[in-house]
N, C-alpha and C positions, 0 to 999 in steps of 0.2 A: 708235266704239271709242276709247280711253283711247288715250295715247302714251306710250309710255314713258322713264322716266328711269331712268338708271343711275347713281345712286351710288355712287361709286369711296371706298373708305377703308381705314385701313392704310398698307400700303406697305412694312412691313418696317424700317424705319427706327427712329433714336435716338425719335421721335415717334410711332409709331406706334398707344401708345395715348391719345395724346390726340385722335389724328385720329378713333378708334373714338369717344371721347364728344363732340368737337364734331361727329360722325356725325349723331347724335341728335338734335342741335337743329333741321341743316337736313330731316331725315327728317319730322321736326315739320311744319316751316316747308310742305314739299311737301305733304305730306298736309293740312295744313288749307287751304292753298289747292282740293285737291278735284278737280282737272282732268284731272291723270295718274297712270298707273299708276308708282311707287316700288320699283324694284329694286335694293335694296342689297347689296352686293359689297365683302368685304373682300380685299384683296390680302394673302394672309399674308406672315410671314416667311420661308415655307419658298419663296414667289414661286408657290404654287398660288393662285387664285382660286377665292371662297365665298361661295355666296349668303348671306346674315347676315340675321336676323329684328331686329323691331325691338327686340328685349332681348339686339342683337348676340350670338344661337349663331349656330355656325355651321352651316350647311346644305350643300346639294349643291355638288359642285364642275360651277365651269361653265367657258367660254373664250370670247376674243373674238374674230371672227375679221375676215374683211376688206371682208364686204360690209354690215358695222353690226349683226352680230346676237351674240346671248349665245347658248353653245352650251352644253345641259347636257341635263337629260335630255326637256325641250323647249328647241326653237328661237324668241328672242323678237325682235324687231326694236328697235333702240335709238333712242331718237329727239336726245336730249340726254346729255352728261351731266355731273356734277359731281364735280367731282376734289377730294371735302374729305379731301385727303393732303397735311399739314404736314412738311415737307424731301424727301428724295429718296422718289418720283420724279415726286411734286407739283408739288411747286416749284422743280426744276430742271430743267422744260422736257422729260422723255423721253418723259414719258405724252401731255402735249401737241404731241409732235414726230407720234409715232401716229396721234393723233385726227385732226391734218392731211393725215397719209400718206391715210387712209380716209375724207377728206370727213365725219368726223362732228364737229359743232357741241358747243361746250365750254360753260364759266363761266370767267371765270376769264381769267391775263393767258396771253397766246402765249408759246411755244419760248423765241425770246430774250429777252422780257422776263423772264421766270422763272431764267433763268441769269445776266442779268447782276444782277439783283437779289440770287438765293441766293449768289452768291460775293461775300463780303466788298472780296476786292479789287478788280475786277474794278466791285461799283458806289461801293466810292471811287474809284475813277479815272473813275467818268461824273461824280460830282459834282461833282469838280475842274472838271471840262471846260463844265459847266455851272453852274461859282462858285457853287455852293451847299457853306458855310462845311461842315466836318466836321473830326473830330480827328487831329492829325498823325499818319500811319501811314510804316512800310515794310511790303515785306513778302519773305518765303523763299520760292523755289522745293524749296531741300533744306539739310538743317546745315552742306552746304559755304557756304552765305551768312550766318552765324551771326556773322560780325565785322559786319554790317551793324548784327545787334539787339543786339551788345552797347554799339556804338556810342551807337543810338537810347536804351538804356538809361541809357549816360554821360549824356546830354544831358537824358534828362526824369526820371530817379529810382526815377521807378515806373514799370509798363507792365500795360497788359492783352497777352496772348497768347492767339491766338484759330483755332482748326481755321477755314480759309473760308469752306469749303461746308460749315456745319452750322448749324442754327437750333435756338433754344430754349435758347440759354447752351450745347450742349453743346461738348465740345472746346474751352471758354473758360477761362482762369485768369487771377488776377491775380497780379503779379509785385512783390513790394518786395525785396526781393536779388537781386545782382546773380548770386550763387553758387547759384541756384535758376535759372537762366534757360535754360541746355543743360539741362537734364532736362523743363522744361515746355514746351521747344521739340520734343525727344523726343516731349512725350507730345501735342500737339498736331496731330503729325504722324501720328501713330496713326489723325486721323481723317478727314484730307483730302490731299491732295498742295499744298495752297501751305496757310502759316501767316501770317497777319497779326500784325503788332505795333503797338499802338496807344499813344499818349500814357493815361495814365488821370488822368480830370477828376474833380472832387468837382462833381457837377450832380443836377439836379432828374431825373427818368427820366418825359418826356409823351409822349403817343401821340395820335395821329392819322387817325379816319375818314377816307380820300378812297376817293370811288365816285362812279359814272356814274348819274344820276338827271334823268328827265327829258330827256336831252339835255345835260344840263351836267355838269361835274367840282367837285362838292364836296368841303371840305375840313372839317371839325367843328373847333369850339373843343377842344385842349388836354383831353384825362383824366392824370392821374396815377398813376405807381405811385408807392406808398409802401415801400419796402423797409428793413426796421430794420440790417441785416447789410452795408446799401450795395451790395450785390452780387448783382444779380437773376439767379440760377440756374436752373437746369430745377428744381431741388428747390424753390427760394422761387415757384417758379412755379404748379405742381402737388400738389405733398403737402398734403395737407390739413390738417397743423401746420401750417403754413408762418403768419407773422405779418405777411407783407406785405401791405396794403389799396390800394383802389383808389379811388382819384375822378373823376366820370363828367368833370365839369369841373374843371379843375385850379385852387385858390384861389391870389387874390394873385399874376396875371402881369399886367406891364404890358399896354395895350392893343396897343403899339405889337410889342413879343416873338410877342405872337399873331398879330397880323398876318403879319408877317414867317413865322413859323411855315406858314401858311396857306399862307401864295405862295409861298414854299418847296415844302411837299409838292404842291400841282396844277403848279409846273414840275417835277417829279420826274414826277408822272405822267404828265407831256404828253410828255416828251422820252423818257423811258424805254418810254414805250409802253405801258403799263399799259391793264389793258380791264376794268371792272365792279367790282372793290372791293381795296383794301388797305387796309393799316395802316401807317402811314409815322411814326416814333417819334425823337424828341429827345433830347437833352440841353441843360439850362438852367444856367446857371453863377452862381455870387453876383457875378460879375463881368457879368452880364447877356452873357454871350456863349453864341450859338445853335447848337448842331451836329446836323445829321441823321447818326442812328444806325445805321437800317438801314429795310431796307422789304420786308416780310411781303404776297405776291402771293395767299395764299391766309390770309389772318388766323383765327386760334381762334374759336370756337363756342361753349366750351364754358361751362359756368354763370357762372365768374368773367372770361370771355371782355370785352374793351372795344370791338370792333370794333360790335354790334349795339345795345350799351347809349349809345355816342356817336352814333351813326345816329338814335336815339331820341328823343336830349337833345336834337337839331339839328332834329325835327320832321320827317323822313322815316320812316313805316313799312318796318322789315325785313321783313314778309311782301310789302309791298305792292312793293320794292324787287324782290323774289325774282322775286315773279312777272312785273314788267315785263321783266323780262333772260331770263327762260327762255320767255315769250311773245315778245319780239325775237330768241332765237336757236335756238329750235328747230324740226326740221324738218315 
């Protein structure tokens, strides 16, 4: 008999529906590999769970309970499963605080690596600690700290200001007045309890395959986004106007940038604790100066997705990748 895998997507979240289309792909991925049986489960908005077909309707509502199994209007045994749910509570560590409560086997990086990665602060302050180069930040716990960013502002001009805990640009703005700065600090806080304040660089925006293959921690050459607007949004990200392109390898970096690049993201992964794949993303500067930007514990899926397309370029099969990690970690 088949084992089963539960596909976890949704989540309720700013992301919510991109996690439903990068859904898809690994739904793909499972099913042509052939071995197990494929139960996908959207977590809605409303926080009910739903079985979802593969042209994501939704179906019977089911629940999870303690001893591994899906309860709905049968009882099924879980064996694995896949949390392809982009920001909370994906990737910040709650789903996978669960699956450890109840001994069932994951994809994907553990509790704390997932929380210190999705709060902005919290992994600039690991990078610090592990001198890997990133952009001058402060950051607020609440607007009584608000003379810190205006400060930060005197000193650098402009400023990105950025909701922590949130991924995909959202709760992100950029700031060139100083007289716009208390209101997008307001609105920033709308979407997390700490607000980051960042220097804002004019850089290159490259992304980085690292995953576990084999036994080892690879790190892929450099992909590109191209964004015309300089400002890679959830909108420039996803709408389907949107005019920003992507490049699997990023043209015209010295060898020595990539390098650096490289060893950069596998010390990110080593020390951060990361298990099975991320996306760990740059900024390159016309001053040749390198900064890690942020690191994605459970990276996009979906059709314009870079995470499976740089895995590609670098000569490791994604299906082939899938199935060694859910043949080493399922029960």
């Amino acid at each position: 008999m088949k084992k089963n895998i539960l596909l976890l997507c949704g989540g309720g979240g700013t992301e919510h529906e991109i996690s439903l289309v990068s859904s898809k792909y690994i739904e793909k991925t499972l099913n042509d590999i052939g071995l197990y049986n494929v139960i996908k489960v959207e977590i809605g908005k409303d926080k009910i769970f739903r079985k979802l077909s593969f042209d994501n309707i939704q179906g019977e509502v089911v629940e999870m309970n303690f001893k591994r199994q899906l309860i709905g209007p049968k009882t099924e045994d879980i064996h694995l499963v896949v949390p392809c749910i982009h920001g909370p509570p994906g990737e910040t560590g709650e789903i996978q605080t669960f699956f450890e409560l109840i001994g069932l086997p994951y994809i994907g990086c553990g509790p704390e690596a997932s929380i210190n990665c999705f709060n902005k602060v919290t992994s600039k302050l690991w990078f610090n600690a592990l001198e890997i180069p990133n952009t001058p930040f402060e950051f607020l716990a609440s607007m009584e700290d608000k003379i810190r960013a205006h400060n930060f502002f005197d000193r650098y001009g402009k400023v990105f200001v950025k909701a922590a805990s949130q991924g995909s640009s959202v709760g992100c703005f950029q700031v060139f007045s100083k007289k716009d700065l208390d209101n997008v600090l307001l609105e920033a806080f709308k979407y997390s309890s700490y607000v980051l304040i960042e220097k804002m660089v004019i850089a290159r925006e490259l992304e980085i395959s690292t995953y576990e293959y084999e036994g080892k921690i690879i790190a892929t050459i450099p992909g590109e986004i191209n964004c015309p607007s300089k400002f890679y949004s959830y909108e420039e990200k996803y709408d389907p106007n949107s005019l920003t392109t992507t490049e699997i390898v990023a043209p015209n970096l010295p060898v020595e940038a990539v390098e650096k690049m490289r060893n950069y993201a596998i010390k990110a992964f080593t020390h951060l604790k990361l298990r099975h794949l991320s996306r760990i993303d740059f900024f390159y500067t016309d001053e040749k100066e390198i900064f890690l930007n942020e690191i994605n514990t459970f990276p996009g899926m979906t059709p314009i997705s870079m995470f499976p397309k740089m895995m590609e370029k670098n000569g490791h099969s994604f299906p082939k990748f899938f199935k060694d990690i859910v043949a080493k970690n399922i029960l």
